[in-house]
Each structure stands twice: as structure tokens, then as C-alpha cells.
C-alpha positions in Angstrom: 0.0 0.0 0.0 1.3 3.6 -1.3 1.3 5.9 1.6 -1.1 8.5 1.8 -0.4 12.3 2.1 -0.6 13.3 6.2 -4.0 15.0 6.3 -3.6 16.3 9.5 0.0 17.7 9.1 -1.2 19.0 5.8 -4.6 20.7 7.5 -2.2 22.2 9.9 0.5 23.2 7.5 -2.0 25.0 5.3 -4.0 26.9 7.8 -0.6 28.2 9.2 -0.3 29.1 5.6 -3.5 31.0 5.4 -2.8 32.9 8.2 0.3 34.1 7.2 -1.2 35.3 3.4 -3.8 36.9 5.9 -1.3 39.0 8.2 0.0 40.2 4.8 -2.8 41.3 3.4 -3.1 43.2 6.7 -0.4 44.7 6.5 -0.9 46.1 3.1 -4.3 47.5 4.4 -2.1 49.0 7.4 0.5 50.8 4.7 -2.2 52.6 2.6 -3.9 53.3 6.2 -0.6 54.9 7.0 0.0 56.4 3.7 -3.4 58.7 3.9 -2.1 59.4 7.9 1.1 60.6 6.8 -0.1 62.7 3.6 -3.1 64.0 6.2 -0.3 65.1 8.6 2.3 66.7 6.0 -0.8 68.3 4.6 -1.5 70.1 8.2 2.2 71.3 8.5 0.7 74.2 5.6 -2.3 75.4 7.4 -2.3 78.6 8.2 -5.3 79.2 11.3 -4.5 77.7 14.6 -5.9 74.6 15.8 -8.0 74.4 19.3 -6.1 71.7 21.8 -7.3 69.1 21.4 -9.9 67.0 24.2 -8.9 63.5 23.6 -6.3 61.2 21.1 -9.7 61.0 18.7 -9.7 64.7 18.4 -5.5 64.5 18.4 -5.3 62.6 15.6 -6.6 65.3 13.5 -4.8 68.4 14.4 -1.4 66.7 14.7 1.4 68.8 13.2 -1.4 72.1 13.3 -0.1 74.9 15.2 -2.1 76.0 18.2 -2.0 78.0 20.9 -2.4 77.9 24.2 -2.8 79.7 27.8 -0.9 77.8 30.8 -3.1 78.8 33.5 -1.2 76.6 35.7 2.1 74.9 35.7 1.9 71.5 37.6 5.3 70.2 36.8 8.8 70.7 34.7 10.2 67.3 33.7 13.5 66.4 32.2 13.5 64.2 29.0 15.3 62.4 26.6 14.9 65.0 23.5 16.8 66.7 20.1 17.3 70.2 19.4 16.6 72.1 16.0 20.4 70.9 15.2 19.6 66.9 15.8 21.8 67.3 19.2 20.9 64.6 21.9 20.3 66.5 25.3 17.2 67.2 27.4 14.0 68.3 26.4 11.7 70.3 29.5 8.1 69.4 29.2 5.9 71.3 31.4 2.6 69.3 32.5 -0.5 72.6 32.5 -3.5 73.4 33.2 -5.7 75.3 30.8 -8.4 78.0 31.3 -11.1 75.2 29.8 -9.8 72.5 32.9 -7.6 70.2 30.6 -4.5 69.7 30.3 -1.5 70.1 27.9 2.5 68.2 28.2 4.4 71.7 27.0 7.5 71.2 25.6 9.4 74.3 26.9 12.4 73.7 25.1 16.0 72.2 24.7 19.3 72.2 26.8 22.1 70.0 27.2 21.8 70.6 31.7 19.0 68.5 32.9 18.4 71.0 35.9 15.0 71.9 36.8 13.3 75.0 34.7 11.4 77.8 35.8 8.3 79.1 34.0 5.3 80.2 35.8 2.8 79.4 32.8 1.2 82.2 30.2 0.5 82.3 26.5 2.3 79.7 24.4 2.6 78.8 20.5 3.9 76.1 18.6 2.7 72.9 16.9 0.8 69.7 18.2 3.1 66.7 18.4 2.3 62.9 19.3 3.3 62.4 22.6 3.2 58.4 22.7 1.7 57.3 26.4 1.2 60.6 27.4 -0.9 61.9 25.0 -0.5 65.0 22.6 2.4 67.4 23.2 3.0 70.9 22.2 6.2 71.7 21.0 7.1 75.6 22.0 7.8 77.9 19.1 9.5 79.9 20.0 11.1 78.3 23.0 10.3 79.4 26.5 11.8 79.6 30.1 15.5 80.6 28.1 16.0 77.1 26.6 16.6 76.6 23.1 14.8 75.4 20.4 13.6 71.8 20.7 13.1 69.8 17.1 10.3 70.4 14.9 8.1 67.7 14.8 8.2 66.1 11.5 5.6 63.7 10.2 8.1 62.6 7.8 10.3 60.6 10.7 7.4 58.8 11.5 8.1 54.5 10.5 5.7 53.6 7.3 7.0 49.8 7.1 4.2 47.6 6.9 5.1 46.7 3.3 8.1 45.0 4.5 6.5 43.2 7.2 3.9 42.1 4.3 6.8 40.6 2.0 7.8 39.0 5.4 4.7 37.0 5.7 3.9 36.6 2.0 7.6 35.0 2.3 7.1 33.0 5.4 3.9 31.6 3.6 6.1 30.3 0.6 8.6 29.0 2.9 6.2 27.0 4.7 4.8 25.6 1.6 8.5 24.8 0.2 9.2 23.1 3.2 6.3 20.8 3.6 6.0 20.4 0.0 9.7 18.8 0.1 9.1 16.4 3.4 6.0 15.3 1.6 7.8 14.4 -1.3 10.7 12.5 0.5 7.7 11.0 2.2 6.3 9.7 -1.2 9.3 8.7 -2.2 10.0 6.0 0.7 6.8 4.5 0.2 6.9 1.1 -1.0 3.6 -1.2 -2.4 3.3 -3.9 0.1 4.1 -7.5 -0.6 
């Protein structure tokens, strides 16, 4: 008797399969996704009338890169960061947690220095553009910079990662792979059968 082709390795072997042709399809959906963010944000970088702060991420996500401004009513805290100036120098960046006149609340980013020592600034009017701010929600990057620090880096869309087409290949190729693989067991398989008798 021939042997048979392994239905359940091959069931197994083929959903894995289908899964990976479906994570790379996702991904493509996630790059054109990204593409519209990205040409959304670049687009904002030219408007000319100020954006209102926003309430929540929904409302974030479509005024980042708009410049706004601001009235610090009330300056809870100056933190030291990990941040670049306008020159791509590594140093620290002082982000001032406020209050607004409306009762929310904006991350300020004051400015730049290389001396991670605490910063004065007692709050007041304050310009610049509306940055993601990861965990900690949207962030306002000072232009010009306050409390005598230096110019922090623009925020630029353009840095943002737009690599879901690689990760796409990745899975389209771990698909194939798969398939290569299983496709050559089976055949060694075949081949080692013998007809009984």
C-alpha cells in the first residue's frame, strides 16, 4: 500500500499558511492606512489658522502637526526628557505638565538644553505645533522656546516609520517558505513508500 499524504500535518500546514497570506494582506491595508495618515499630517504642517487643543487622542489625531496655541493657567510640573534640538543634538528636552483655562491639560515642551536641571516658568500664553506624545498623549512643541531654553526639534511627520510593506513581503515569504518546506518532506515522504508485498 502507497502511503497517503498526512491529512492532518497537511490541515495544519496549510491553515498556518493561510494565516500568514492573511497577516499580509493586513499589513498592506495597514500601509495605505498609514500612507493617507502621513499625507493627512504633511498636509496640516501648511495650514495657516491655529488649531484648538485638542480634548482626547480621537480629536489629536486630527490636528497633529497644526499649530495652536495655548494659555498655561497653571504649571503643575517641569520634567526632564530624553529629546533633540533644531540641530539633531541629543540633550534634554523640559516638558511642562499645565493646566488650561477650559480645565484640561497640555504636556508643554518648553524647550532644549544639554543641563537636565529643573526649569522655571510660571505658565502664560504659548505657541507652537501639536506633536504625538506616545503614552502621554498629545504634546506641544514651543515655538519659540520658553523659560531661556533653546529650540527643541520640529516635529516632523516625515520621521514617523511607514514599514508595513516589508513586514507584508515577510509574511507573504514566510507563507512560501512554509509551503517549500512541507511540500519537500512530503515528497521525500512519497518517495519511501513502497507497495506492500
Amino acid at each position: 500500500m502507497i502511503r497517503r499524504l498526512p491529512v492532518i500535518a497537511t490541515v495544519i500546514v496549510l491553515l498556518a499558511v493561510g494565516v500568514m497570506i492573511r497577516l499580509g494582506v493586513w499589513q498592506l491595508d495597514r500601509l495605505h492606512q498609514k500612507e493617507a495618515l502621513l499625507a493627512r499630517y504633511a498636509s496640516a504642517q501648511s495650514m495657516s489658522a491655529d488649531a484648538s487643543w485638542p480634548s482626547d487622542e480621537a480629536q489629536a489625531e486630527l490636528v497633529y502637526y497644526r499649530h495652536v496655541r495655548i494659555r498655561c493657567t497653571q504649571v503643575r510640573s517641569i520634567l526632564p526628557m530624553a529629546g533633540t534640538n533644531a540641530k539633531g543634538e541629543a540633550g534634554i528636552a523640559h516638558v511642562a505638565t499645565c493646566d488650561l483655562r477650559d480645565g484640561g491639560k497640555a504636556n508643554v515642551v518648553l524647550g532644549w538644553s544639554q543641563d537636565p536641571a529643573p526649569r522655571s516658568w510660571s505658565g502664560g500664553e504659548v505657541a507652537g505645533l501639536i506633536a504625538p506624545g506616545g503614552d502621554a498623549g498629545p504634546r506641544l512643541v514651543a515655538d519659540p522656546p520658553l523659560a531661556g531654553l533653546d529650540a527643541n526639534a520640529h516635529p516632523d511627520p516625515s520621521t514617523i516609520a511607514n514599514n508595513h510593506l516589508s513586514y507584508a513581503v515577510q509574511w507573504f515569504l514566510f507563507a512560501a517558505v512554509a509551503l517549500v518546506i512541507y511540500a519537500l518532506a512530503v515528497r521525500k515522504r512519497l518517495a519511501r513508500a513502497v507497495p506492500e508485498g
